[in-house]
Each structure stands twice: as C-alpha cells, then as structure tokens.
C-alpha positions in Angstrom: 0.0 0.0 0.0 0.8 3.3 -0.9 0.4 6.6 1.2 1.0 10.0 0.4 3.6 13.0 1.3 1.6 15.7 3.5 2.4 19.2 3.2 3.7 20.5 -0.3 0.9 20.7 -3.0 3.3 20.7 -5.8 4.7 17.5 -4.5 1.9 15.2 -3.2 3.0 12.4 -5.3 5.8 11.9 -3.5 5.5 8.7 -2.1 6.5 8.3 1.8 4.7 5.5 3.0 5.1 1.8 1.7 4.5 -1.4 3.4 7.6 -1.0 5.3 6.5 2.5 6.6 6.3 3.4 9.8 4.1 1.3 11.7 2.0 3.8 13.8 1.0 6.0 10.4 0.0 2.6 8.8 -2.1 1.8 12.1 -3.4 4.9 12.2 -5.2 4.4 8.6 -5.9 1.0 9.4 -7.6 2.0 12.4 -9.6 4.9 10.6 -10.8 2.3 8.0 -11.7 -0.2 10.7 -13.7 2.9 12.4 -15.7 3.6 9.3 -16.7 0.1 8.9 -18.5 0.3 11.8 -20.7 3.0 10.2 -21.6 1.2 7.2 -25.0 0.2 6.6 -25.3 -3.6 5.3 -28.1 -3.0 2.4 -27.0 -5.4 -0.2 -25.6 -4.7 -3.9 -25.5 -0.8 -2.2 -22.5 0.5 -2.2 -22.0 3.5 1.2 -20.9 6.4 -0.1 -18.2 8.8 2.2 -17.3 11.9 1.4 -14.5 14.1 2.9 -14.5 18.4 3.9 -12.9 20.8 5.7 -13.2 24.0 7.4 -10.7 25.8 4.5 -8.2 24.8 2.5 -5.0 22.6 3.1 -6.3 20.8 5.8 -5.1 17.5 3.7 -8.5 16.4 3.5 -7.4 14.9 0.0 -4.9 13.2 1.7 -6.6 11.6 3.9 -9.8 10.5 1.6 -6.7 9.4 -1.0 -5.5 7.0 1.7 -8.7 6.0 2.6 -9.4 4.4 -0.2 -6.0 2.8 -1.3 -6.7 1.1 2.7 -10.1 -0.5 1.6 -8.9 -1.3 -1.9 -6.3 -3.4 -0.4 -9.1 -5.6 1.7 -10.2 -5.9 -1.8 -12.8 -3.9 -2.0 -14.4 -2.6 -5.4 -13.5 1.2 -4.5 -14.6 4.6 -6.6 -12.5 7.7 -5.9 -14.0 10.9 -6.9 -12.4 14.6 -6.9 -15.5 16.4 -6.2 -13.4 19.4 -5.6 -13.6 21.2 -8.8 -12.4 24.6 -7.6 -9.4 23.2 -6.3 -8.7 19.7 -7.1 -5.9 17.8 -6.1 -6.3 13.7 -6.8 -5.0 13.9 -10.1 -1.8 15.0 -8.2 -1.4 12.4 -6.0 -1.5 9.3 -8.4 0.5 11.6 -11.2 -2.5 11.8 -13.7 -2.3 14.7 -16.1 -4.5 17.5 -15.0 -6.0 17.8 -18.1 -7.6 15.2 -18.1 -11.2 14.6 -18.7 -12.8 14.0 -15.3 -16.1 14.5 -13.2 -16.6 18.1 -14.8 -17.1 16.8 -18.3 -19.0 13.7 -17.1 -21.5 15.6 -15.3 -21.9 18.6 -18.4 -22.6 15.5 -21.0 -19.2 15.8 -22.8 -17.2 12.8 -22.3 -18.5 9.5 -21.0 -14.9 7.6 -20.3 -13.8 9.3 -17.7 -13.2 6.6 -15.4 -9.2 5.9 -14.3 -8.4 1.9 -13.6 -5.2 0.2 -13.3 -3.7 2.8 -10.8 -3.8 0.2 -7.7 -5.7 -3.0 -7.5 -9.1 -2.4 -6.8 -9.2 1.3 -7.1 -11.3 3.6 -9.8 -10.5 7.0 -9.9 -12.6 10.0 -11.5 -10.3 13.2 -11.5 -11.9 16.4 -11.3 -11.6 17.1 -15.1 -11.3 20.7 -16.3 -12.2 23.6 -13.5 -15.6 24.4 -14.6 -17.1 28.1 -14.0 -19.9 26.3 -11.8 -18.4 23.8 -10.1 -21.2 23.7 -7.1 -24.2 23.7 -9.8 -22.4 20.6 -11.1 -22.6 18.7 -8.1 -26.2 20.1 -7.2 -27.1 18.4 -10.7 -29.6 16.0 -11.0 -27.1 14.3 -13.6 -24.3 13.7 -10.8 -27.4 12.0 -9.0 -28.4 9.8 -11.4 -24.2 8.9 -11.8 -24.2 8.7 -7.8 -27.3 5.9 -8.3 -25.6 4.1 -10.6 -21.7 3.3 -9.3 -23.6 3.1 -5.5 -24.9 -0.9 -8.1 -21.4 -1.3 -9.6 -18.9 -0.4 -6.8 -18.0 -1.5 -2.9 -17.5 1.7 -1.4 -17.3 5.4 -2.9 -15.2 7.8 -2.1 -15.6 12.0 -2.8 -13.1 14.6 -1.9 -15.6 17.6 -1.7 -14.5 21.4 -1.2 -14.4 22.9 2.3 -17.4 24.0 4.2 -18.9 27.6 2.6 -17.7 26.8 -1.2 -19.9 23.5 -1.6 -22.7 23.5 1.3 -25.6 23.7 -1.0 -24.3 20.6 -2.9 -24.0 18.7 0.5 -27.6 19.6 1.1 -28.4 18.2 -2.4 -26.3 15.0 -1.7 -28.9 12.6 0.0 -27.0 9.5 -0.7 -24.0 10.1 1.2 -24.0 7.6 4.0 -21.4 9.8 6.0 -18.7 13.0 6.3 -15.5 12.5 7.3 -14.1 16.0 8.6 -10.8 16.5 8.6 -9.0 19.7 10.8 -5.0 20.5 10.6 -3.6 20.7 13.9 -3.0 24.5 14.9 -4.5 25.9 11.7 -8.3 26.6 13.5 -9.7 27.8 16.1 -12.4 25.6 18.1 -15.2 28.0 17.2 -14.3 28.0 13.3 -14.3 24.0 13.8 -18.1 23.8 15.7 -19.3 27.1 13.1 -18.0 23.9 10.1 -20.1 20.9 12.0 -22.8 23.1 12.5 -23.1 23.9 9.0 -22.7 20.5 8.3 -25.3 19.4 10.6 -28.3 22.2 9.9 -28.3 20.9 6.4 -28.9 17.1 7.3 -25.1 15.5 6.5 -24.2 12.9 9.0 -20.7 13.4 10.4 -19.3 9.6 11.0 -15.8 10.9 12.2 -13.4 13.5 12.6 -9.3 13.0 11.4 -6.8 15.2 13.6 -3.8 15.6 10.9 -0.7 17.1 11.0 -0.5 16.5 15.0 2.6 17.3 16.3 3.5 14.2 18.5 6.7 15.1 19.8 5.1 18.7 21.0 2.3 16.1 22.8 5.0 14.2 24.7 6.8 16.8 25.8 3.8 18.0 27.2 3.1 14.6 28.5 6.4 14.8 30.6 6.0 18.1 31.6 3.1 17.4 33.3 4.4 14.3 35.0 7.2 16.0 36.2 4.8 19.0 37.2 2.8 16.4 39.4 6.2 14.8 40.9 7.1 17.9 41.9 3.7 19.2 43.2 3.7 15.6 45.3 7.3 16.0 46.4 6.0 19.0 47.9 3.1 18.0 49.3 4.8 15.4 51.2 7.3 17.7 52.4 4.6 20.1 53.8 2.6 17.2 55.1 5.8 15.9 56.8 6.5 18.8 58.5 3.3 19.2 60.1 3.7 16.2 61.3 6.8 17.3 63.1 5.4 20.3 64.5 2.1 18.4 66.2 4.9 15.7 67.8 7.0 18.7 69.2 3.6 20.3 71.0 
C-alpha cells in the first residue's frame, strides 16, 4: 500500500509511506478504516458512499480520503474515488495523472463519458476532477451527478468523494442525499475551536451525517513533551506535598 507525502501541494505524489513505513502512520489508517466500517450500513448490492470536507483549505482532506481508499482497496474492495473538488482539485496529483484530463466536470456537463481511471492500484477507480468548470457547485447540485451517484452506488464496494471545504460547496451537501457519512478533517493548529463547531454546525443544519473527525498534521513530539512536563509538574507538586505534610507532622509531635 501506498500513502501519500503531506504538506507541499506541488509535491503530493511523493510517495513516503510503503508497506515497510512506519508502523504507527500505517495503524493509524488502518484504524480509521476499521472505524468507518463500523458506520456502514449492510443493504445489499449498495455501495456506502463517504465523502471528505474541511473548514478551508489545506487541511489535507485529499490526503486523507486518498488513503482511505488505497486502505479499503487493499481488503479488496471494489472502490470509486471521486475529486469532487472542482475549484481546487488535487487527486490527479497524488497518483500523477495529467490535470487535463477529462474527469467529473465533463461527465456531469454531458461531454465525455470515459472518464473513469483503472489500473492505478488494485481495486481502485479514480474519476479526476476534469477541467475547473465556472460552476463547479451547480455541477454537483445536478440532477445528472445524482443519477451517476445511483448508478456506481450498483457497480462499486464503497465510494469515495473529496468535496471542497465547508462555505464553497454547502448547497451541494444539502443536495447530496445519498451520502452515507462526512469525514471532517481539521489541521492541527490551523483553526480555532469555534471556526471548527461554526463547520459541524453547518454541516449538521443541512442534514449531513458526520461519521468521524481525522486530527492531521499533530505534532507528536510537541504532545510528549507535554506529556512529561506534566508528569514531572505532578512529581514535583507531590514532592512537595509530602514535604509540607511531613512537617506538620513534626510540629504536632513537638507540641
């Protein structure tokens, strides 16, 4: 399995993950698709359908739904990935497809029909995003990308869409009825807590169903040195708690 470089758009196809990566990044994508599992519904011959936002921009959303869904292609699931994030898209980039490309854009306007990318990875379909349209949310609010949604949910195990943050592509969400979940995805440090409920909120007054929430870009060693510097806060405050409890021990003896 392959994962993905985080950070440099110009560079995501970078590869830095293999199958002798790092175990704890592997685990950690292994235990997000295990998680999601839990969420699908078991109607048979349908296909769930997730699809991944943010509150803005390089949160590495498309990372993580890229991931995603090299981790269930690799139980050998029948997977579909879609750039749904016409404005900005960046899946092309990661499996080095040429951005030109004819994608979900020209699928949805009628122009092209073959748009579908196989042969990648075992298992795995990818639809690019095509040409950036001047429309890109009317696209998705089509009753044609509804229709398309209909028919891969009969042809595919599990479907994949990297939509546009939260504000650019709510309206499409509302529109999206299929979608059996939302994967949020927030970049440590880069928002606040209120600009992160303002996003769920959104998300939730137009009926999407949040199934889980990825933390990326956490700084680990930042956390453990917390970690320690608390435990050695809590030695300390013991050390002296003893010491005062000690001598007032002393001083009760002596009257």
């Amino acid at each position: 399995m392959y994962y993905y470089k985080q950070g440099n758009r110009e560079n995501l196809s970078h590869k830095i993950l293999t199958d002798d990566a790092p175990f704890a990044i592997r685990e950690a994508f292994n235990l997000l698709r295990t998680n999601l599992m839990y969420t699908m519904s078991h109607s048979e011959g349908i296909a769930p359908i997730y699809a991944v936002t943010s509150t803005n921009e390089n949160a590495g959303k498309s990372t993580v739904i890229a991931n995603l869904a090299l981790a269930f292609a690799q139980l050998d699931k029948k997977v579909l990935l879609i750039d749904g994030d016409m404005r900005c898209p960046v899946i092309h980039k990661h499996f080095e497809l040429d951005s030109h490309r004819n994608g979900l854009s020209e699928l949805i306007s009628g122009i092209k029909d073959d748009v579908i990318v196989q042969g990648i990875c075992p298992n795995l379909d990818i639809i690019t995003s095509g040409r950036i349209p001047p429309n890109p949310s009317e696209l998705l609010m089509s009753p044609r990308f509804v229709k398309l949604i209909e028919k891969w949910k009969k042809e595919y195990d599990i479907i994949f869409i990297d939509f546009p943050p939260i504000g650019i592509v709510t309206d499409a969400i509302a529109n999206c009825k299929d979608i059996t979940g939302y994967i949020f995805v927030v970049r440590s440090g880069q928002n606040s807590a209120k600009e992160i409920a303002s996003s769920i909120s959104t998300l939730e007054q137009v009926g999407a169903k949040i199934v889980g929430m990825v933390l990326n870009d956490y700084n680990i060693k930042g956390a453990d040195k917390y970690k320690h510097s608390k435990s050695r806060y809590k030695k300390e405050s013991m050390n002296r708690y003893e010491e005062s409890a000690d001598a007032k021990r002393k001083e009760k003896k002596n009257d």
